[in-house]
DOZA-60532 format. One line per field, with one value per residue: residue in one letter; chain; x, y, z of N, C-alpha, C, CB in turn. Coordinates in Angstrom, 2 decimals, padded with zeros to 5 digits, always signed. Glycine has a CB too. Layout:
% DOZA-60532
rest = c(A	...)
kette = c(A	...)
n.u = c(X	...)
n.v = c(Y	...)
n.w = c(Z	...)
ca.u = c(X	...)
ca.v = c(Y	...)
ca.w = c(Z	...)
c.u = c(X	...)
c.v = c(Y	...)
c.w = c(Z	...)
cb.u = c(X	...)
cb.v = c(Y	...)
cb.w = c(Z	...)
END
This chain:
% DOZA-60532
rest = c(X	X	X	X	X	X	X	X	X	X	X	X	X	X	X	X	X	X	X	X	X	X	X	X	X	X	X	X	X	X	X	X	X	X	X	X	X	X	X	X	X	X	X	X	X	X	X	X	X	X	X	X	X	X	X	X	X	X	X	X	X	X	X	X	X	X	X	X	X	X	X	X	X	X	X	X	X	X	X	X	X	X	X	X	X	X	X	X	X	X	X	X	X	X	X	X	X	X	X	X	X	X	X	X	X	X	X	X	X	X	X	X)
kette = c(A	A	A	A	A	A	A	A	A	A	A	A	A	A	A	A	A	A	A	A	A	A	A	A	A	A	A	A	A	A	A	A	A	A	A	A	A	A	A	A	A	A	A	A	A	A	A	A	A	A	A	A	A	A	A	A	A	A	A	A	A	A	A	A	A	A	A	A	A	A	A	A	A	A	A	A	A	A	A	A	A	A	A	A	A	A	A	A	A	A	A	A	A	A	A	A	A	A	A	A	A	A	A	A	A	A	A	A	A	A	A	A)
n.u = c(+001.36	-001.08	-005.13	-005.78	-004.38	-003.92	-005.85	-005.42	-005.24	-005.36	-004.00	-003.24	-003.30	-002.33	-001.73	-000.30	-001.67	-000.22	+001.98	+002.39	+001.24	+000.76	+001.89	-000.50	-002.09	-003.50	-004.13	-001.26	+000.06	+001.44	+004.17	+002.57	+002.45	+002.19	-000.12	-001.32	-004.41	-007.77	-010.49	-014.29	-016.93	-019.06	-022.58	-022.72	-023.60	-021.41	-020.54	-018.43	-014.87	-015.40	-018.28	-020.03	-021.74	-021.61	-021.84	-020.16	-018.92	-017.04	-015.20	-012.15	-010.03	-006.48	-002.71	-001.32	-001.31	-003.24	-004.55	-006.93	-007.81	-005.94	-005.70	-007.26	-007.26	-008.10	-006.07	-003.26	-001.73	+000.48	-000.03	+000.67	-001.17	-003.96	-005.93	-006.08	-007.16	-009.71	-011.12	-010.21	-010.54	-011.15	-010.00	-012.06	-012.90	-010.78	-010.12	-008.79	-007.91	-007.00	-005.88	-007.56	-006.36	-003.30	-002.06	-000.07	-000.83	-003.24	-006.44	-006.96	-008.57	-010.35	-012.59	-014.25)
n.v = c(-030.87	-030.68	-031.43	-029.98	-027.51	-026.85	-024.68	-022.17	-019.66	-016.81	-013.82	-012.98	-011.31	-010.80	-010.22	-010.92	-011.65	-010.02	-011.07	-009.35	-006.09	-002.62	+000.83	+001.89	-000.11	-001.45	-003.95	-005.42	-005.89	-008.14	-007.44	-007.13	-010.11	-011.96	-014.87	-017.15	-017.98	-019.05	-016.97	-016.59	-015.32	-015.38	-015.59	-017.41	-019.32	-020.25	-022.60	-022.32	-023.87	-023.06	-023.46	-021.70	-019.66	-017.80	-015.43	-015.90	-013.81	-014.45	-016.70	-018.16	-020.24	-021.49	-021.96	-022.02	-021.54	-019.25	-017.74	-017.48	-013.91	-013.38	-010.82	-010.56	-009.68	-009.45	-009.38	-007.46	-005.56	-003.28	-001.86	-001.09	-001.76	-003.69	-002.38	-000.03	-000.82	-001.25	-003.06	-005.27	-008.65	-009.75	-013.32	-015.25	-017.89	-021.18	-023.66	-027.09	-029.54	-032.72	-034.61	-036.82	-038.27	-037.90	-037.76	-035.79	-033.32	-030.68	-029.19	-025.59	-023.79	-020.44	-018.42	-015.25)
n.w = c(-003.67	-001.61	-001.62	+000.62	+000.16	-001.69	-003.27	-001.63	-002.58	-002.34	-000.70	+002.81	+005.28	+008.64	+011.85	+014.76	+017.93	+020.73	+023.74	+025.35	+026.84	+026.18	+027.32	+028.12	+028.64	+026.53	+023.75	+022.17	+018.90	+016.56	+013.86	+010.55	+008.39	+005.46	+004.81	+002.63	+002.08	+001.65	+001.45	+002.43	+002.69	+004.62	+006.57	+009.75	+012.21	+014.61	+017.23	+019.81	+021.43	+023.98	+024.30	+023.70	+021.59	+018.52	+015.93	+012.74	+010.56	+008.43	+007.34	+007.18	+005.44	+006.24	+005.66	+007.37	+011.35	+013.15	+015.95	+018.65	+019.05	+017.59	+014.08	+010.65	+007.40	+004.16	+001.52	+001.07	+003.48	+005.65	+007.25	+010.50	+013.42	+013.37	+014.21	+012.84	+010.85	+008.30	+007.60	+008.66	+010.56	+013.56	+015.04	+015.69	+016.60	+016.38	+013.84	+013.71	+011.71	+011.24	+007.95	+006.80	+004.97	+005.47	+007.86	+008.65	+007.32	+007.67	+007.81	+008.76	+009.76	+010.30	+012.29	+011.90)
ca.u = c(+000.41	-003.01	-005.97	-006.29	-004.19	-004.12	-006.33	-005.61	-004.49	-005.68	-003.12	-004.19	-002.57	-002.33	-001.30	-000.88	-001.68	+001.50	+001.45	+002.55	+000.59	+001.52	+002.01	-002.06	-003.04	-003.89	-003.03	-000.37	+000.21	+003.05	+004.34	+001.74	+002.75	+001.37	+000.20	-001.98	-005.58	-009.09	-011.41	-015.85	-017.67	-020.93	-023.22	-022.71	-023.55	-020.62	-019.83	-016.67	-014.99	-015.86	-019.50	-020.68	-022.62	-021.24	-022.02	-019.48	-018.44	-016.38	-014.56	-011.01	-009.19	-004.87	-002.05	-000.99	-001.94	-003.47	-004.88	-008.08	-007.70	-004.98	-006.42	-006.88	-007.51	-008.23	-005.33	-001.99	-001.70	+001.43	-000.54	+001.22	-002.03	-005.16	-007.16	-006.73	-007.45	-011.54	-011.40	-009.56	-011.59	-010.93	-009.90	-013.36	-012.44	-009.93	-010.48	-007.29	-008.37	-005.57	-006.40	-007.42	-005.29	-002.33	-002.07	+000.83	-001.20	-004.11	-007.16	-006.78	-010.27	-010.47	-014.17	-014.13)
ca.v = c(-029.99	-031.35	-030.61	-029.19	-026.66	-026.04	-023.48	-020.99	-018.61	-015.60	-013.18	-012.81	-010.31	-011.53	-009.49	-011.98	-011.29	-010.23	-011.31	-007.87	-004.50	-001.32	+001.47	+002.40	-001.42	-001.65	-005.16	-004.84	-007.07	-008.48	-006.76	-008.11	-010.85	-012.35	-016.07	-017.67	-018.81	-018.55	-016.36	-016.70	-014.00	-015.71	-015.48	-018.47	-019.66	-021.44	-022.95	-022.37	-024.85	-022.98	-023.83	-020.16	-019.53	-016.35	-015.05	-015.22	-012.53	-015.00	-018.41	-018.29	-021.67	-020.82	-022.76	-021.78	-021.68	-018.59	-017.69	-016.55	-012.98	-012.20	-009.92	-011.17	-009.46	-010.30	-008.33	-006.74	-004.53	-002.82	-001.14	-001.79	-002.03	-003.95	-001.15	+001.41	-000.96	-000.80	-004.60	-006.35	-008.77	-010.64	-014.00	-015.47	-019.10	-021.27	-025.16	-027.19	-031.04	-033.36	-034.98	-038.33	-039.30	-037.87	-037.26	-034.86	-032.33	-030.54	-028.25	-024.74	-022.52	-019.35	-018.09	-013.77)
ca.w = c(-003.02	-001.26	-001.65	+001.45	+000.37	-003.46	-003.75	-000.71	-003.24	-001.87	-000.02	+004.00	+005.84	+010.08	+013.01	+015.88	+019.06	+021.85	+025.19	+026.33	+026.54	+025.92	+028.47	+028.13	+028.79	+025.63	+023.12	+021.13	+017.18	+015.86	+012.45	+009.50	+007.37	+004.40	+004.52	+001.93	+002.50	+001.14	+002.34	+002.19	+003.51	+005.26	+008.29	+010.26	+014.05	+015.38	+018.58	+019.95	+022.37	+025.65	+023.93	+023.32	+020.16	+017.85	+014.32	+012.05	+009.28	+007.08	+007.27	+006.47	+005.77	+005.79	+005.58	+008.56	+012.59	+014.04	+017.50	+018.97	+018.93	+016.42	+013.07	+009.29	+006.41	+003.13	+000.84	+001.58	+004.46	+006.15	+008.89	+012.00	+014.46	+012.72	+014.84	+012.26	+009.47	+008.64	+006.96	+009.33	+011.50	+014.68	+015.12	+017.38	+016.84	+014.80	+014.37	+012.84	+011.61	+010.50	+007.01	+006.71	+004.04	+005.58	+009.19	+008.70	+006.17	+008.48	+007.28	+009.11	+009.41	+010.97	+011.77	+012.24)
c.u = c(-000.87	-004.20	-006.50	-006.09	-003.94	-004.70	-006.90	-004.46	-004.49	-004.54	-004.23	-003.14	-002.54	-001.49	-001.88	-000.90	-000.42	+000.94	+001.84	+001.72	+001.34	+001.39	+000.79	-002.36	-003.43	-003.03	-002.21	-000.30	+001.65	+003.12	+003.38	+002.90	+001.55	+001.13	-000.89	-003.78	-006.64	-010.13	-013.11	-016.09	-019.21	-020.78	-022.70	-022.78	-022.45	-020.22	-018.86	-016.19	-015.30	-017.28	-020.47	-020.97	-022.19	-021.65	-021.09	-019.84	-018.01	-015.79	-013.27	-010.18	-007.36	-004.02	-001.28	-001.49	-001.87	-003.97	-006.07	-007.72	-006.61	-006.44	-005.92	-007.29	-006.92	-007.59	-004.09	-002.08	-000.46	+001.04	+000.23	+000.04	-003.20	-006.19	-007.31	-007.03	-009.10	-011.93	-010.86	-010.36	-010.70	-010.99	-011.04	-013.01	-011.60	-009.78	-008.93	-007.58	-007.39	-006.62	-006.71	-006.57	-004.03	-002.35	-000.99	+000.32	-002.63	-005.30	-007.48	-008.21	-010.28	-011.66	-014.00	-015.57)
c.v = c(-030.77	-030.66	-029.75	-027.96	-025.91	-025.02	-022.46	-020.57	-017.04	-014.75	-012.92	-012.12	-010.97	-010.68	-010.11	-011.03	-011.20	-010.27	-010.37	-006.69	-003.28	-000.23	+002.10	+001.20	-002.01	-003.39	-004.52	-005.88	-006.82	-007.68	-007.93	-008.73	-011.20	-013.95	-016.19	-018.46	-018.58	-017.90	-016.23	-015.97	-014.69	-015.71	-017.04	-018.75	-020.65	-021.30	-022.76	-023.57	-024.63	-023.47	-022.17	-020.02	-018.08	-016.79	-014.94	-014.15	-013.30	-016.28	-018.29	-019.49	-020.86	-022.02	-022.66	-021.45	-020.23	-018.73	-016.89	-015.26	-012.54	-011.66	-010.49	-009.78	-009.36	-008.87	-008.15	-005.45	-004.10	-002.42	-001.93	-002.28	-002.93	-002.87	-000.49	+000.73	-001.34	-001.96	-005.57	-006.75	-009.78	-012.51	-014.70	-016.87	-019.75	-023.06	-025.97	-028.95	-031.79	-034.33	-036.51	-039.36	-039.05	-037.05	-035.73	-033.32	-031.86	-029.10	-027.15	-023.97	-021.46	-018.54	-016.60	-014.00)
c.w = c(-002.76	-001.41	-000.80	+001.38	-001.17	-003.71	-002.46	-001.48	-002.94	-000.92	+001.31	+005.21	+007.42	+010.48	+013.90	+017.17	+020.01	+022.95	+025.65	+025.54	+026.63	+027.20	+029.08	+028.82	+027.54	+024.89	+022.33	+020.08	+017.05	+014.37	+011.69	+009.01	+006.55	+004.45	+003.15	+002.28	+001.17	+002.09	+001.27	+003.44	+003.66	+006.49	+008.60	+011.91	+014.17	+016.88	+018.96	+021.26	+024.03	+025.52	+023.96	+021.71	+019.84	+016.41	+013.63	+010.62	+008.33	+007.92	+006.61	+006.40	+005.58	+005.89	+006.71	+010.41	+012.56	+015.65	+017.87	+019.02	+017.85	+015.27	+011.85	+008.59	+005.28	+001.83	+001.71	+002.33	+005.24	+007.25	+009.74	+012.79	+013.43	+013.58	+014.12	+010.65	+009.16	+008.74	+007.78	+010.56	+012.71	+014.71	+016.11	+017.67	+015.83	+015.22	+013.24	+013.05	+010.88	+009.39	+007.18	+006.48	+004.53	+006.68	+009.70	+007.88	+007.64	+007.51	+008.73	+009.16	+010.40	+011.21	+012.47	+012.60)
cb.u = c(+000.14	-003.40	-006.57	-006.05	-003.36	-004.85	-007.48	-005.59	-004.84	-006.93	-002.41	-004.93	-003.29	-001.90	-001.55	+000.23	-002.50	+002.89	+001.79	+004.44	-000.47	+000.87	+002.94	-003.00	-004.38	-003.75	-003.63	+001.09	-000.82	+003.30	+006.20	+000.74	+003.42	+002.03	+000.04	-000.96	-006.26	-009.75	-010.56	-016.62	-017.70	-021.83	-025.46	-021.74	-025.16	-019.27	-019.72	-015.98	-013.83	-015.83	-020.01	-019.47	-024.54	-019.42	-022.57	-018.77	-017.13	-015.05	-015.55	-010.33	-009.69	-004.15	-001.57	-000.57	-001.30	-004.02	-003.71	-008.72	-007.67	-003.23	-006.11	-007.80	-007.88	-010.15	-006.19	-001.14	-002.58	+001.99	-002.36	+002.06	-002.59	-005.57	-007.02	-005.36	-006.44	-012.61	-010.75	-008.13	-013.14	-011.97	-008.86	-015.63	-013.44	-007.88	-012.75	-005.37	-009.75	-004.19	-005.66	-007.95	-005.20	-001.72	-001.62	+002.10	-001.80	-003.20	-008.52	-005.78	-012.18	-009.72	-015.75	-013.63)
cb.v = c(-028.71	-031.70	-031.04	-029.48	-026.78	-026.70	-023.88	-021.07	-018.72	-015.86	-011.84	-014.48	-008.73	-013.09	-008.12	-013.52	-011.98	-008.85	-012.43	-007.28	-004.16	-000.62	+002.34	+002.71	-001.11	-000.20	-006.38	-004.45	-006.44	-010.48	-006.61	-007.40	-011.94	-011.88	-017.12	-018.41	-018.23	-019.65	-014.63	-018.32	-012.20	-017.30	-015.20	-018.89	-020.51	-021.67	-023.87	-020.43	-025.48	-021.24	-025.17	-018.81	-019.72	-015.76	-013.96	-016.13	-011.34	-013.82	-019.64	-017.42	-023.36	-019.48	-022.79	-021.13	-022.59	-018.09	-017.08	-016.82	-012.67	-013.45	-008.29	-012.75	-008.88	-011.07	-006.96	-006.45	-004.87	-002.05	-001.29	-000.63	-000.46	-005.68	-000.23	+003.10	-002.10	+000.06	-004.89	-005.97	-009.52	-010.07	-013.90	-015.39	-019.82	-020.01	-025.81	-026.25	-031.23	-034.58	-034.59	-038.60	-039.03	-037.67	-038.64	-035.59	-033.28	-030.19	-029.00	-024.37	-023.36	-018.72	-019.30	-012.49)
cb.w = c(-003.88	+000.25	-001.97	+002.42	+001.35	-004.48	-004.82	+001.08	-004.48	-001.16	-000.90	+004.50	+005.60	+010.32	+013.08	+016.16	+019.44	+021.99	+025.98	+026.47	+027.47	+024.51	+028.30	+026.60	+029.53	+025.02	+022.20	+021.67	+015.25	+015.50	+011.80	+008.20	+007.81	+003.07	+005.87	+001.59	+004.13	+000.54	+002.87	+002.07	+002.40	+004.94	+008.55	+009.70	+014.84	+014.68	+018.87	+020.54	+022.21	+026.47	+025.09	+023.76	+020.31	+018.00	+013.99	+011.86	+009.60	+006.15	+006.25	+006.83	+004.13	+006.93	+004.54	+008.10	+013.85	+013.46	+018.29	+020.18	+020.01	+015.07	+013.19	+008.73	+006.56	+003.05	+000.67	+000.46	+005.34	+005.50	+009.44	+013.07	+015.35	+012.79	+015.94	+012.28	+008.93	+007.45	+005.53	+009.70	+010.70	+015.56	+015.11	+017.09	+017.11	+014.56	+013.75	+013.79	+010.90	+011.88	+006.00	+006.12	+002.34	+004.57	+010.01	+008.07	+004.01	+010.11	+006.47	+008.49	+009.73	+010.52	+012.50	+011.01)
END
């Protein structure tokens, strides 16, 4: 195990984004799963790569790839939609840096 990823012990619920809408227009989510991350709850200005400045809510590192718009939150959730869940925040940007020491291992961050 690396250190990149040893201590995303935390349970992190994800509902990705589908490329099809529903018969409203509306988005539609994939069924939750559970991956593993850490989650920190701070303000933060980040850039994103169109170069637009937002506030995040939290910083999630995971062991796994998300996508601008899918939904996290921090715990076990079944909800089908992240719309009706209160805690679940939006994916605004997600940066993915391959390790130094081992080009094959990458650090994951997710900024809500």
């Amino acid at each position: 195990m690396s250190f990149l990823t040893r201590n995303l012990r935390q349970n992190i619920t994800v509902w990705n984004q589908a490329a099809d809408k529903d018969n409203f227009g509306n988005l539609t989510y994939s069924s939750p799963r559970i991956i593993k991350g850490r989650w920190e709850e701070n303000a933060n200005l980040t850039i994103t790569l169109d170069g637009r400045e937002i506030t995040s809510q939290a910083v999630v590192f995971l062991k796994e790839d998300v996508a601008k718009g899918d939904y996290l939150f921090l715990g076990v959730d079944s909800t089908s939609s992240p719309n009706s869940v209160s805690d679940a925040f939006e994916v605004k940007a997600f940066k993915k840096t391959p390790s130094l020491m081992n080009a094959k291992q990458f650090e994951r961050m997710a900024v809500l």
